[in-house]
py3Dmol code that shows the C-alpha trace and the ligand (Angstrom):
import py3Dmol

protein = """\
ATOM      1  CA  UNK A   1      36.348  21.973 -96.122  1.00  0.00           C
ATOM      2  CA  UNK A   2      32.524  22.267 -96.351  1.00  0.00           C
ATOM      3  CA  UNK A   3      31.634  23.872 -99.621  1.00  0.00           C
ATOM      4  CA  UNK A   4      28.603  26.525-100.053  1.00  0.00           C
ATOM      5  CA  UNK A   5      27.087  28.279-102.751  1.00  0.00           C
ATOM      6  CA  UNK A   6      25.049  31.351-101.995  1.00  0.00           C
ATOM      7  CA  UNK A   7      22.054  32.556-104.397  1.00  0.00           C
ATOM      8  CA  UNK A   8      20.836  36.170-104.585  1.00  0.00           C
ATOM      9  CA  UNK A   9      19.176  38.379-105.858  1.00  0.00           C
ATOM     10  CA  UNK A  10      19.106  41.451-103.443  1.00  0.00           C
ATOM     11  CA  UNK A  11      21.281  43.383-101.938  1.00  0.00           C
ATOM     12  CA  UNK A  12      22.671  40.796 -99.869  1.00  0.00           C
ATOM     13  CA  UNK A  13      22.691  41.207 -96.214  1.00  0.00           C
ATOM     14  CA  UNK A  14      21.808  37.382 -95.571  1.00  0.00           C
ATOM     15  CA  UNK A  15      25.059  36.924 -97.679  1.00  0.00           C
ATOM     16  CA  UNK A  16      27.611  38.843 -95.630  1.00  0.00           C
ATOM     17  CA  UNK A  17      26.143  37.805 -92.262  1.00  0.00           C
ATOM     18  CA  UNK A  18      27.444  34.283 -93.709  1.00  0.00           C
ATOM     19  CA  UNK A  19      30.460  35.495 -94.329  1.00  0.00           C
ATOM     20  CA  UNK A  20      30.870  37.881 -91.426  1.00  0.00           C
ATOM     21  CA  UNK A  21      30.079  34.741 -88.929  1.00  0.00           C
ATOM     22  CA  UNK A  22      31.092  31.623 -90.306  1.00  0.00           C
ATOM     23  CA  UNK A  23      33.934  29.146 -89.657  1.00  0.00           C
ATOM     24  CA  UNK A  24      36.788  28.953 -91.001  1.00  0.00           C
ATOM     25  CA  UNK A  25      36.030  24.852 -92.043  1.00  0.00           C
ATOM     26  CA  UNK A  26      33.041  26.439 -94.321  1.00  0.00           C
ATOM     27  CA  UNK A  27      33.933  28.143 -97.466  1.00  0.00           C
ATOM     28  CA  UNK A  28      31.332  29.979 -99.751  1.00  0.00           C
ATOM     29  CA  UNK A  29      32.752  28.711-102.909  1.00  0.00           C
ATOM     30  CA  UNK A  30      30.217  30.369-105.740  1.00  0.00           C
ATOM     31  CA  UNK A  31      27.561  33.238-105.427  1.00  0.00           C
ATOM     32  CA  UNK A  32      25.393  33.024-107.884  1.00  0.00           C
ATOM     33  CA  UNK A  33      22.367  35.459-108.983  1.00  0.00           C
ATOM     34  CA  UNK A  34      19.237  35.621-111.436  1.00  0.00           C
ATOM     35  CA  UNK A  35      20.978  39.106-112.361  1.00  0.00           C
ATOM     36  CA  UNK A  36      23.619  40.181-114.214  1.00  0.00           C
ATOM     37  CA  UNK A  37      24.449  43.205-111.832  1.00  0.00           C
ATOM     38  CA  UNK A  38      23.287  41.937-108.532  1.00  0.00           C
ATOM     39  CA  UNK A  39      24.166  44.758-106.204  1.00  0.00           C
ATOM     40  CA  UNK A  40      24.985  41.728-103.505  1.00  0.00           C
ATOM     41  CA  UNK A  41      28.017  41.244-106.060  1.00  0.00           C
ATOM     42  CA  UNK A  42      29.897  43.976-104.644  1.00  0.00           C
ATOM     43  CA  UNK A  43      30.044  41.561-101.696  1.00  0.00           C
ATOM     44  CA  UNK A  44      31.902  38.621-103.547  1.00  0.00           C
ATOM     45  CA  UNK A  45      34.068  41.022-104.740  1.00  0.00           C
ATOM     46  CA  UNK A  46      35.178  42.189-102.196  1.00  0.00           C
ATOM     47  CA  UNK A  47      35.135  38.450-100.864  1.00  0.00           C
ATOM     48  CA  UNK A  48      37.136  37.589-103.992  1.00  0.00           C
ATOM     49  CA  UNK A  49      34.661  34.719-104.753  1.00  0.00           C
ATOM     50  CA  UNK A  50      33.688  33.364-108.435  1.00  0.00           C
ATOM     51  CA  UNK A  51      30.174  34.795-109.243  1.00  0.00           C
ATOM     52  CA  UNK A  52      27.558  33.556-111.709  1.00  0.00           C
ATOM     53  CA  UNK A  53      24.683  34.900-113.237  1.00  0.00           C
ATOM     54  CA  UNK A  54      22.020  31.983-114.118  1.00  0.00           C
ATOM     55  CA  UNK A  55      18.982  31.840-116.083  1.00  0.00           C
ATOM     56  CA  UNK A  56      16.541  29.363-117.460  1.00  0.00           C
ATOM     57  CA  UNK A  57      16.919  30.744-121.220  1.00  0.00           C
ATOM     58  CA  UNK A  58      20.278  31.265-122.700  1.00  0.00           C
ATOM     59  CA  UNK A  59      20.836  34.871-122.576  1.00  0.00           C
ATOM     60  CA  UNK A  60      24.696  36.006-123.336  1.00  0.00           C
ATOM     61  CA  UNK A  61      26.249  36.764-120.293  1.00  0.00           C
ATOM     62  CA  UNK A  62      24.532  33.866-118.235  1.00  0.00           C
ATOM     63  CA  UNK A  63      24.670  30.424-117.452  1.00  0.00           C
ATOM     64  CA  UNK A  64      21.723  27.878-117.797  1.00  0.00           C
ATOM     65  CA  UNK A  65      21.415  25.328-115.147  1.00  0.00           C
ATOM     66  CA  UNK A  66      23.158  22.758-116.477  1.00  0.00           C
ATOM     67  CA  UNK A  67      26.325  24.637-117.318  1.00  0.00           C
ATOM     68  CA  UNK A  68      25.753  25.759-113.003  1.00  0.00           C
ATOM     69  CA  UNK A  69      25.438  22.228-112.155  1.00  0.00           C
ATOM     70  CA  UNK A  70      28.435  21.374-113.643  1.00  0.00           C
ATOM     71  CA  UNK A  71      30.160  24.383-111.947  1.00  0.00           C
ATOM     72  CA  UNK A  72      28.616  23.434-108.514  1.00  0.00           C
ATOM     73  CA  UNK A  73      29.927  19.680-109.188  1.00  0.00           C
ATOM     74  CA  UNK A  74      33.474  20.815-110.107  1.00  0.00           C
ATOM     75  CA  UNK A  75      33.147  23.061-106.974  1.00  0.00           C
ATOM     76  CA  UNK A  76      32.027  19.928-105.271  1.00  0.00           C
ATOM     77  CA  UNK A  77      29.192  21.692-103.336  1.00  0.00           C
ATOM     78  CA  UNK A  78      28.143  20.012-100.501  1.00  0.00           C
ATOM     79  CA  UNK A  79      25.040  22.392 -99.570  1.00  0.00           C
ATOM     80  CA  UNK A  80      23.072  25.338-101.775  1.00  0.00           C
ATOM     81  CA  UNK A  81      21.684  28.064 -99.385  1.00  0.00           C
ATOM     82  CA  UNK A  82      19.031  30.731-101.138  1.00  0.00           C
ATOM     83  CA  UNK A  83      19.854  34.304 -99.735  1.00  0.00           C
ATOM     84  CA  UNK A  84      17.304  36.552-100.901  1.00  0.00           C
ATOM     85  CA  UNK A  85      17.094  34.429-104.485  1.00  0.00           C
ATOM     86  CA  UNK A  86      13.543  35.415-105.872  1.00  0.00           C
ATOM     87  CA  UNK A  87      13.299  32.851-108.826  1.00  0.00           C
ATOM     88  CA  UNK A  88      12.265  29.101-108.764  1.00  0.00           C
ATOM     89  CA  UNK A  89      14.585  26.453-108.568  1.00  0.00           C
ATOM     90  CA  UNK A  90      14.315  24.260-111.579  1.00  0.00           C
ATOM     91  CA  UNK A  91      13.409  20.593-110.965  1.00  0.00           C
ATOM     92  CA  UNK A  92      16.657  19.160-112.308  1.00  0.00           C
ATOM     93  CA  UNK A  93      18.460  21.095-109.706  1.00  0.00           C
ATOM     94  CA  UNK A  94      16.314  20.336-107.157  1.00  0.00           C
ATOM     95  CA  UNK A  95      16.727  16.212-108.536  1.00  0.00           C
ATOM     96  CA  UNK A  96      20.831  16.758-107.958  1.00  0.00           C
ATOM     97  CA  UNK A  97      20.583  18.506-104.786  1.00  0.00           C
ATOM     98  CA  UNK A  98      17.443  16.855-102.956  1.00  0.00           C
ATOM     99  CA  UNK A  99      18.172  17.414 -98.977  1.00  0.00           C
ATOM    100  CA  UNK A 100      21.066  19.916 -99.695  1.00  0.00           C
ATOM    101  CA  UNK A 101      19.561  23.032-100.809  1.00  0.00           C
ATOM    102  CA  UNK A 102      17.966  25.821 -97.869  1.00  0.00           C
ATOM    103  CA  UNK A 103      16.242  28.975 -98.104  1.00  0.00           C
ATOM    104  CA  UNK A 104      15.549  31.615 -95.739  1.00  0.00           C
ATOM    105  CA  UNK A 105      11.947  32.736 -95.788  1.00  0.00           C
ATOM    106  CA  UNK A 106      11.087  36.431 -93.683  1.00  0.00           C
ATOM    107  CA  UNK A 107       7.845  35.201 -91.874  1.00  0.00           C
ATOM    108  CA  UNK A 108       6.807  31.677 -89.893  1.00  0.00           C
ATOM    109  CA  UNK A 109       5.980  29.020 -92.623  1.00  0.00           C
ATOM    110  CA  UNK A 110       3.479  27.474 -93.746  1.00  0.00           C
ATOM    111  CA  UNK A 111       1.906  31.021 -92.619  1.00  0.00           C
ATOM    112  CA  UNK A 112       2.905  33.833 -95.133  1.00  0.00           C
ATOM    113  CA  UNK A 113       4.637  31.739 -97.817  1.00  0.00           C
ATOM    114  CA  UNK A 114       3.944  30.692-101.535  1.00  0.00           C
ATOM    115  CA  UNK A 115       4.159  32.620-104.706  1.00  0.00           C
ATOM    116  CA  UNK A 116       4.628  36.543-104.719  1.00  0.00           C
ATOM    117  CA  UNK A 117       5.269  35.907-100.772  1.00  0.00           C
ATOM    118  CA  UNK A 118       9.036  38.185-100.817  1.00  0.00           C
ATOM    119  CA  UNK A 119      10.218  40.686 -99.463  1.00  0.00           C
ATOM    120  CA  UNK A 120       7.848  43.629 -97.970  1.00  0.00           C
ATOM    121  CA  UNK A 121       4.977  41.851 -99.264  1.00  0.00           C
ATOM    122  CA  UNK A 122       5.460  39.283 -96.638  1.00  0.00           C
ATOM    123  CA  UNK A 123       5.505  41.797 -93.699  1.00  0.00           C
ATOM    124  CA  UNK A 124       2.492  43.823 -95.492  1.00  0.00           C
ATOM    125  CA  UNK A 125       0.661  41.028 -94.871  1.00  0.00           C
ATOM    126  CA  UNK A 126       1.639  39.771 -91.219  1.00  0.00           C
ATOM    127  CA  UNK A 127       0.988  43.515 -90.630  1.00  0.00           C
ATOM    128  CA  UNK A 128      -2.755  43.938 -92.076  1.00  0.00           C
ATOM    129  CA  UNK A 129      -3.467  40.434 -90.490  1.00  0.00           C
ATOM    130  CA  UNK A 130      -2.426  42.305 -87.101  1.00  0.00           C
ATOM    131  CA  UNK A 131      -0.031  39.344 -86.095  1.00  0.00           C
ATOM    132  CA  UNK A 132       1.580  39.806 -82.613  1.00  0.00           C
ATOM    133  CA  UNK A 133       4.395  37.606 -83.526  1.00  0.00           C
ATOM    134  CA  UNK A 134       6.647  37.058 -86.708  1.00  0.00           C
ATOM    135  CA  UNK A 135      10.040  35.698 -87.620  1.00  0.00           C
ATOM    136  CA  UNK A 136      12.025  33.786 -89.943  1.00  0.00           C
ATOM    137  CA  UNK A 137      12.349  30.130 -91.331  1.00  0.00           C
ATOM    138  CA  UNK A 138      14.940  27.761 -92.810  1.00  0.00           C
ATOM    139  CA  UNK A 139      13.392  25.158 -94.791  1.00  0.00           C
ATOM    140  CA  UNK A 140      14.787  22.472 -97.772  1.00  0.00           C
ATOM    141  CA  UNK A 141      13.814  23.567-100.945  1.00  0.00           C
ATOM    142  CA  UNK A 142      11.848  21.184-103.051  1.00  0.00           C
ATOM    143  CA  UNK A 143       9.839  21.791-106.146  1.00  0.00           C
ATOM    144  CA  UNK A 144       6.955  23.954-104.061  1.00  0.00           C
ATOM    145  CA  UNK A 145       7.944  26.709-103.568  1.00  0.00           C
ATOM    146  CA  UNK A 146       8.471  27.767 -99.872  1.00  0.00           C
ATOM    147  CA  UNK A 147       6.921  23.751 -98.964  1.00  0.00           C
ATOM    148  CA  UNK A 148      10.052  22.422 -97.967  1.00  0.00           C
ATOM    149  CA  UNK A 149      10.447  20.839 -94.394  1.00  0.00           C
ATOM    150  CA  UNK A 150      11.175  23.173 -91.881  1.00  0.00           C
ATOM    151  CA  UNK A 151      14.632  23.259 -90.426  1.00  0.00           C
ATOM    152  CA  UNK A 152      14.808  25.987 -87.636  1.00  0.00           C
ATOM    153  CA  UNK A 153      11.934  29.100 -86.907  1.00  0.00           C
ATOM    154  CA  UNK A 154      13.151  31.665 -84.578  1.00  0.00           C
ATOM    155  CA  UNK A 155      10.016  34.061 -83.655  1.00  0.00           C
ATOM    156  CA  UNK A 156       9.951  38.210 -82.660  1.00  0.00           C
ATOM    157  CA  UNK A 157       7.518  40.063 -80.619  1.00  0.00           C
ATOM    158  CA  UNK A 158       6.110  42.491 -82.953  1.00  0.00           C
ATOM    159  CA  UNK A 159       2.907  43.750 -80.928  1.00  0.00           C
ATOM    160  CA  UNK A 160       4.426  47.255 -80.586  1.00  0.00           C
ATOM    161  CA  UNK A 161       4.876  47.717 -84.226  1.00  0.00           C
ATOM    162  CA  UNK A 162       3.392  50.821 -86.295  1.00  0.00           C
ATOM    163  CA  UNK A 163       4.628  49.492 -89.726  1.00  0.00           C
ATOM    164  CA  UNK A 164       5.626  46.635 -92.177  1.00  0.00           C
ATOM    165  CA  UNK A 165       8.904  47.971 -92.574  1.00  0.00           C
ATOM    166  CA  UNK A 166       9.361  47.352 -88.450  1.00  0.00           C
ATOM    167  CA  UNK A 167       8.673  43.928 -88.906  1.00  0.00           C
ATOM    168  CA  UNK A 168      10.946  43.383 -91.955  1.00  0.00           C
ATOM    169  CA  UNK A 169      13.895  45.346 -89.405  1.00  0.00           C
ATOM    170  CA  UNK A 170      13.297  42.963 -86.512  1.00  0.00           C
ATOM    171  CA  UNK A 171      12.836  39.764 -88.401  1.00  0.00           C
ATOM    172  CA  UNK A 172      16.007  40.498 -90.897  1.00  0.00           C
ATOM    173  CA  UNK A 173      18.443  40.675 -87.216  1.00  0.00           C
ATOM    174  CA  UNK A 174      16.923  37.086 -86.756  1.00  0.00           C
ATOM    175  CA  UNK A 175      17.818  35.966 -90.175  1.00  0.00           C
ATOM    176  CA  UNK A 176      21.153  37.207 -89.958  1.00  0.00           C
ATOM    177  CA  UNK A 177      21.643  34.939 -86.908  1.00  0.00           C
ATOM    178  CA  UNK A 178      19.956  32.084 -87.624  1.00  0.00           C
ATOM    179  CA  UNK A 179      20.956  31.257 -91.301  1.00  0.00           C
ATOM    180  CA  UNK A 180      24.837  31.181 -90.182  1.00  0.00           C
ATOM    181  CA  UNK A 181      24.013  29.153 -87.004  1.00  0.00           C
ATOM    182  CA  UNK A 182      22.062  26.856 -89.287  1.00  0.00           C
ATOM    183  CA  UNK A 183      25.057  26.453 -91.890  1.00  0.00           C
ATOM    184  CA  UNK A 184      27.420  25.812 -89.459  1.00  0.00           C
ATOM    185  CA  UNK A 185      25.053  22.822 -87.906  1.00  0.00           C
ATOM    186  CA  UNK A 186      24.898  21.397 -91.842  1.00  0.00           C
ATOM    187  CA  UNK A 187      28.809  21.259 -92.088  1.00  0.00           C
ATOM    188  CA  UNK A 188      28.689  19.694 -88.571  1.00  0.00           C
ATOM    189  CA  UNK A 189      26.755  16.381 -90.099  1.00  0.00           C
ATOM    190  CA  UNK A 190      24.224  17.746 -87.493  1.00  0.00           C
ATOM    191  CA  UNK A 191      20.727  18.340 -89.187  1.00  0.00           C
ATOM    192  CA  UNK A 192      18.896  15.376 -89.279  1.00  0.00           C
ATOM    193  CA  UNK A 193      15.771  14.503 -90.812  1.00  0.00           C
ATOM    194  CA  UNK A 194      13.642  11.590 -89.129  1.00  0.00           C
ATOM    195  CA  UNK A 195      10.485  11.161 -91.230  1.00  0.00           C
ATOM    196  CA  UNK A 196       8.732  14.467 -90.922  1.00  0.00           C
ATOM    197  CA  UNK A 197      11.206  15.915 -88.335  1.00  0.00           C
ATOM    198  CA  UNK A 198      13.866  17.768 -88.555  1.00  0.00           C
ATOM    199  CA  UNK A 199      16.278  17.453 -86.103  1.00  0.00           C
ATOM    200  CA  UNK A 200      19.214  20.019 -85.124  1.00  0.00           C
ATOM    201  CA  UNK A 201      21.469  18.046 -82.683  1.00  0.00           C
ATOM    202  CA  UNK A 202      23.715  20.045 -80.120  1.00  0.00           C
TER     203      UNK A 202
END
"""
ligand_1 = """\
14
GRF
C 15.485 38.314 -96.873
O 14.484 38.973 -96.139
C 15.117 36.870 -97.046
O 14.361 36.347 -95.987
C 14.289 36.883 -98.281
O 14.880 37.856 -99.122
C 15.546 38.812 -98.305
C 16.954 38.924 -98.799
O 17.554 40.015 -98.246
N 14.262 35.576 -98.894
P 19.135 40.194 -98.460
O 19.389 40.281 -99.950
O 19.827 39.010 -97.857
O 19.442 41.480 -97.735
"""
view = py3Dmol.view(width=600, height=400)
view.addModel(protein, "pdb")
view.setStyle({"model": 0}, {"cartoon": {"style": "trace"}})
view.addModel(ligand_1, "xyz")
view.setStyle({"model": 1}, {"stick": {}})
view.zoomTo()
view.show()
């Protein structure tokens, strides 16, 4: 069984297109969230899977990342995926789980990415710049944030649109199809990384 934990901080709709889509040899074995009352929490519960709020001070009601790692090691993890998760991944995490932690980022890296880079913000700005095409990319997580290499891009016309919130409809669809697809390819042993490729092998 391939193991997953999910982080969010949202409402989630990355998170139950993962569990609407994937395979039965995947299971999402934690959700975890920088909130205490993450709305995407209604999902795991209706999921029936163990949820965790984390944060980098000890607050009551939270974890801090070591008590997580522990957790994720007991759950024997094999691959962290960031849903929607808005705060930075501390170093010591990122040390554990170098090559085996993801995020989905709404617009085509390295363009549109960095700090304060979330949510509409991201399609405010393809939008003013007048961009005829955006989309979505899966990249590892390493201690920059959105610098990761970059595991799959999948682009959308968006030369018709009158808004930002048209852009953040049509590239969410893609993110709901590629994060599963990419998942699936991880717990096939078929993303491979060849110097500064990234590989995704039939
Ligand atoms: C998505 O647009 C994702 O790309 C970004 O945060 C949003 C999360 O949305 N990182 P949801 O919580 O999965 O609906």
């Amino acid at each position: 069984m391939y193991k997953i934990a999910i982080l969010v901080s949202g409402r989630g709709s990355n998170l139950r297109a993962i569990l609407n889509t994937i395979s039965n040899n995947i299971s999402v074995a934690g959700i975890v969230s920088d909130k205490i009352d993450c709305p995407a929490f209604a999902i795991a519960d209706q999921y029936n899977i163990p949820k965790f709020s984390v944060a980098e001070k000890s607050r009551s009601g939270y974890l801090d990342y070591e008590e997580l790692l522990k957790i994720f090691s007991e759950f024997e993890i094999d691959l962290i995926v960031l849903a929607g998760f808005l705060k930075k991944i501390p170093d010591k995490v990122i040390d554990e789980y170098e090559g085996r932690i993801i995020n989905i980022h709404p617009a085509l890296l390295p363009s549109f990415g960095g700090k304060g880079m979330y949510g509409i913000n991201v399609h405010r700005a393809v939008f003013n710049r007048s961009c005829q095409v955006s989309g979505a990319t899966i990249h590892f997580v390493d201690k920059i944030y959105d610098n990761g290499k970059i595991i799959a891009q999948e682009i959308v016309d968006i030369s018709d649109v009158q808004s930002p919130e048209e852009i953040a409809e049509r590239v969410l669809k893609v993110e709901h199809k590629i994060l599963p697809e990419v998942i699936e390819k991880f717990a096939e042993n078929k993303v491979i990384v060849k110097g500064n490729r990234v590989i995704i092998q039939n």
